[in-house]
N, C-alpha and C positions, 0 to 999 in steps of 0.2 A: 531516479527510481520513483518518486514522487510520482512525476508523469505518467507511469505506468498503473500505478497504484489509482489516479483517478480516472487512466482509461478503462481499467478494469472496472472500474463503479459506474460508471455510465453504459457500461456493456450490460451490467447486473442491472440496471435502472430502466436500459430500454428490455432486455429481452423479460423483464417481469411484467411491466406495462403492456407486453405482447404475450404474456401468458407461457411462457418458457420460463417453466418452476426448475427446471435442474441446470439448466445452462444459467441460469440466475443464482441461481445458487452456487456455479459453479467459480461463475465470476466473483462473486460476493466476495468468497472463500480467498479468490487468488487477490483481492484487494486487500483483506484484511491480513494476508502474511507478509505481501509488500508492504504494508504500512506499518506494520513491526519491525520489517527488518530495518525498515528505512528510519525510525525510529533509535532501534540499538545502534547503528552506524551513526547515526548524527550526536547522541550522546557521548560515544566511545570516540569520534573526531572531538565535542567538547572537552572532553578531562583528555588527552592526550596533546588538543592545542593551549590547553592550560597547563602545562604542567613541562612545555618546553617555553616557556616565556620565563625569560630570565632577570 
């Protein structure tokens, strides 16, 4: 998910550099909700693989 989260930003980085304000935008957007989610799942793997370790 990671992966996708920087391909998304490098979509956002070149289509700005080329003046493509809504599709940069658009990507921007879809990077930064991968990066959340990817975020709460990686969290929610920490306290879950902590908390089966015995």
């Amino acid at each position: 998910m990671l992966h996708w989260t920087l391909v998304f930003l490098v979509i956002a980085l070149v289509a700005a550099a080329l003046g493509f304000g809504s599709l940069s935008g658009a990507a921007a957007t879809i990077a930064q909700v991968l990066f959340v989610l990817f975020l709460v799942i990686w969290v929610a793997s920490l306290i879950m693989g902590r908390g089966r370790r015995v």
